[in-house]
N, C-alpha and C positions, 0 to 999 in steps of 0.2 A: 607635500604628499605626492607620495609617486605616483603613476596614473595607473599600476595595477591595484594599487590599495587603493585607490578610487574606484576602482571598478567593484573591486570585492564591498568595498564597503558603502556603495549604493543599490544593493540589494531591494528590490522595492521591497514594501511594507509587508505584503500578501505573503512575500517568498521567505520573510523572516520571522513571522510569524508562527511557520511551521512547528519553531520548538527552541526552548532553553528549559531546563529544570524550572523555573522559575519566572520570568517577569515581564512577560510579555503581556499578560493580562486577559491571556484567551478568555471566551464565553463560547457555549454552545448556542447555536441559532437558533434560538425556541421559537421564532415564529416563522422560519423554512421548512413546509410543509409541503413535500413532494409528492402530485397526486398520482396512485395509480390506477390508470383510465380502464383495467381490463386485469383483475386480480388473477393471479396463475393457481390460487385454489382458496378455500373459503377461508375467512377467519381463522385461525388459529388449527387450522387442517393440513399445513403442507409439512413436507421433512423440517426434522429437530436442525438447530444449527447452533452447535456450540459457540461461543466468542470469548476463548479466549483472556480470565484476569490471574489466574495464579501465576503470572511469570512479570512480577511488577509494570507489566502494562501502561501506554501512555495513553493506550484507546479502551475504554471499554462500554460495557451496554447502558449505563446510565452518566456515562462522562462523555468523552470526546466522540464515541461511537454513537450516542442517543439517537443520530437521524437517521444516521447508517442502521441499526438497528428497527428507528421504527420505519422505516421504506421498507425493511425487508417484511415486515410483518403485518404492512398494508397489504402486502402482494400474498399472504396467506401462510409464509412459514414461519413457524416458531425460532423465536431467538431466545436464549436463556444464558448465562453467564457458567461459563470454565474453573471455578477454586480450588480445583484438589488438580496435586502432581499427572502429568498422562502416562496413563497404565490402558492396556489395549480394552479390557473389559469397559472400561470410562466412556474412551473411546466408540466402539460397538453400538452405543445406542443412538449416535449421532450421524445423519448423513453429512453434515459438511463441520470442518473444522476452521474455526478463523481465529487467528495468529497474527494481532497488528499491533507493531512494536512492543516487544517484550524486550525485557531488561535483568539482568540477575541484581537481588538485592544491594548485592556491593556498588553497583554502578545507577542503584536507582537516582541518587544523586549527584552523581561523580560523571559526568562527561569527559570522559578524558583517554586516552589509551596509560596500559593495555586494555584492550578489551576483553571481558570476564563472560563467559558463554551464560547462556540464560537457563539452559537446560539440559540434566542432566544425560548421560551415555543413555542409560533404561530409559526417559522420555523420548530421545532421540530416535529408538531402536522401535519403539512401539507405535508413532506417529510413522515413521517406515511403512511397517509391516501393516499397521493398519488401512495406507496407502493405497500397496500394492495387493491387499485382497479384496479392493473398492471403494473406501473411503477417498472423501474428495477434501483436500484442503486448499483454504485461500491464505496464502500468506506474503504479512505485509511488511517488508522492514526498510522504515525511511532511511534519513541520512545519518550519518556518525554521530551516537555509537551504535546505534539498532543495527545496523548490518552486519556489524562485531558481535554480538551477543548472541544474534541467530543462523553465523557463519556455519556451524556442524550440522544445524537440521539442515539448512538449503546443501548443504554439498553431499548430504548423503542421499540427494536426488540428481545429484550432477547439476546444480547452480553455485556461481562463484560470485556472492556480493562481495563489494567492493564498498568497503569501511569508511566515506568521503560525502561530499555534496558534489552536486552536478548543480551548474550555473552556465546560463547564455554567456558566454563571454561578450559577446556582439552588442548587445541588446543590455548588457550588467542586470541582470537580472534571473531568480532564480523561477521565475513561471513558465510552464515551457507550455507548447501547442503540439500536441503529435493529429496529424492531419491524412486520411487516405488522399488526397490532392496532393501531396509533395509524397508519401511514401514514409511517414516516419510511425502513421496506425498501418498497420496490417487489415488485410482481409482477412475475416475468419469466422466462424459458427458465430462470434461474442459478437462482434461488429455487425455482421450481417444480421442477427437478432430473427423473430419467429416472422417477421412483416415488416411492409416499410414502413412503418410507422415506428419499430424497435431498431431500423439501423440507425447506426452510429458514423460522424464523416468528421466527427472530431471529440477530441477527450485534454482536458487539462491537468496541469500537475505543477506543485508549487514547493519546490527546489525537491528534497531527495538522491538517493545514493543512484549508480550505476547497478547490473551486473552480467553476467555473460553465462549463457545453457552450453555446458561441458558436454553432454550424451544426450543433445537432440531435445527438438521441442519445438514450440510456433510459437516465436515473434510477436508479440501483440503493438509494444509501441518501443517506436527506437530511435535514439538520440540520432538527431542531425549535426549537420554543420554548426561550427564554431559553438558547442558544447564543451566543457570544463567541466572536471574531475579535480575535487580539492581533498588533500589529505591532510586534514590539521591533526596534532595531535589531544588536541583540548575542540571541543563543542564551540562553533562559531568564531575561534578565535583564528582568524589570517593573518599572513604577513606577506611580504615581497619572496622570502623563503620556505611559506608553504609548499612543500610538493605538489605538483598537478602534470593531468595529463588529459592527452587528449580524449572526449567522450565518445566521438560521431562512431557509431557504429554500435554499441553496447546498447542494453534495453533497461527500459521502466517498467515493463510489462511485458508477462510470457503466459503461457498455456503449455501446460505438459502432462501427455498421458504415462503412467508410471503402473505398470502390471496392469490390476485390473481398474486402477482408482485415475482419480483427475488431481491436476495441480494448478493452480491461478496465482503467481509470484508477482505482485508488484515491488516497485523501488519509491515508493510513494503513500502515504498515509492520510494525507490529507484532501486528497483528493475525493474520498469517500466520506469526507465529514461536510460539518455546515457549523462555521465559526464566526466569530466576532470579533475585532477588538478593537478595544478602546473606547473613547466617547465618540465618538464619528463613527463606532459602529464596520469598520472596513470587512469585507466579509471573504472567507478565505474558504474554499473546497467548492460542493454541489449550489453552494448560494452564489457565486460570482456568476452574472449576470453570462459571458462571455463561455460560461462551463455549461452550459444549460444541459447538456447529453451527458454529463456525468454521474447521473443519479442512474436514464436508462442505462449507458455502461454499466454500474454496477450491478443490475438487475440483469440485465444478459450475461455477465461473470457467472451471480450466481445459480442461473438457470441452466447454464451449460456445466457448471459442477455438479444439479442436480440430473443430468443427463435428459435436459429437456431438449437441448438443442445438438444436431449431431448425434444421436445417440447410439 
């Protein structure tokens, strides 16, 4: 074995976990109960947040998203689940839109290129405009194929995913640290949070795509040194001939104001969950001991979509 296919294929547990159609064995972490110490509005009182399942979804409110979901809903705003196509009127009643890992039918189990977009021209055109007259959306698209699939929504906001996994090459490993100490978290409204007790000095993330802000935006977190950009053409499967390229410099996380509305683009999905697997129980997203500011992270995302912070 050669010693890049060693490399590729000593991926820890946590980083591979992230995703196959099938057989990994995920569970949600039903007993990662993230508290929050100072609700941002009562029970079931803050802005609607849609989540996102009509576009074949890996994440949603009673699956992979359940923790993500109920954190937000500790902290006082409604989450309720997305099933019909987006049409602007849909749209309208929701202050924020979340978009984490969609997939078009053909590819719900088909990992593979090409890549089949998830949503059509008129979804694309409406989640736009709904945008730019103030709608806040978070959108999430992990590593290949999710990045393919939601390639035409992100670029008609000027973001260019990039269809691959990003992996430490250094370290063989898809868990990455973005850090204000080295420069790879940004400063910004999200990090900085409403007090010190909501900054943020680190955030993790467990493999996922690259991508790059085309027409301007704030950097949240961004790939360092000896980062790797893998382009299989199949879902996990490498070789010595897979293409790659270099990451450092490209983001996991951005912040962009777009007209009058907010936009929060990760390259990462899992980071916003609380997973399990296996008998040993290994735990992957806001439960890994080492992430512990990734639950507050999400919670300063979604505050600054609601224009709590910076406003």
């Amino acid at each position: 074995m050669s010693h890049s296919m060693f490399a590729l294929r000593a991926l820890t547990t946590a980083a591979v976990l992230c995703a196959a159609p099938s057989a990994y064995g995920q569970q949600v972490d039903t007993l990662f109960r993230p508290v929050v110490a100072a609700p941002s509005f009562a029970p079931g009182a803050g802005p609607l947040v849609l989540l996102d399942e009509a576009h074949a979804n890996y994440h949603t409110v009673d699956g992979r998203y359940r923790v993500f979901a109920g954190l937000l809903r500790n902290d006082g705003y409604r989450v309720e689940p997305n099933r019909a196509p987006f049409t602007r009127a849909a749209l309208d009643s929701a202050r924020i839109l979340v978009i984490a890992n969609a997939l078009s039918e053909a590819q719900r189990n088909r990992w593979t290129l090409p890549a089949v977009p998830a949503f059509t021209a008129s979804e694309v055109a409406a989640v736009r405009d709904w945008v730019r007259s103030g709608g806040s959306l978070l959108l999430i698209a992990d590593h290949m194929p999710f990045p393919g699939a939601a390639r035409e929504l992100a670029m008609a906001f000027g973001i260019a995913f990039a269809d691959g996994f990003v992996v430490d090459s250094a370290q063989q490993t898809g868990v990455l640290r973005f850090a204000l100490g080295d420069g790879t978290l940004s400063r910004h409204p999200i990090t900085d949070g409403r007090n010190d007790r909501e900054r943020i000095d680190s955030v993790w993330t467990f493999t996922g795509q690259a991508f790059r802000l085309l027409d301007g935006g704030d950097p949240l977190l961004i790939l360092g040194p000896h980062t790797t950009l893998l382009l299989p053409r199949q879902a996990w499967v490498f070789s010595d001939s897979t293409p790659r390229m270099a990451a450092q410099g490209m983001l996991q996380g951005a912040a962009l104001r777009v007209g009058r509305g907010r936009i929060a683009v990760f390259g990462e999905a899992a980071m916003f969950s609380a997973q399990v697997q296996g008998a040993q129980r290994v735990p992957m997203g806001m439960n890994v001991p080492v992430a512990h500011q990734n639950a507050q992270f999400l919670l300063n995302v979604v505050h600054w979509l609601s224009g709590m912070l910076d406003p």
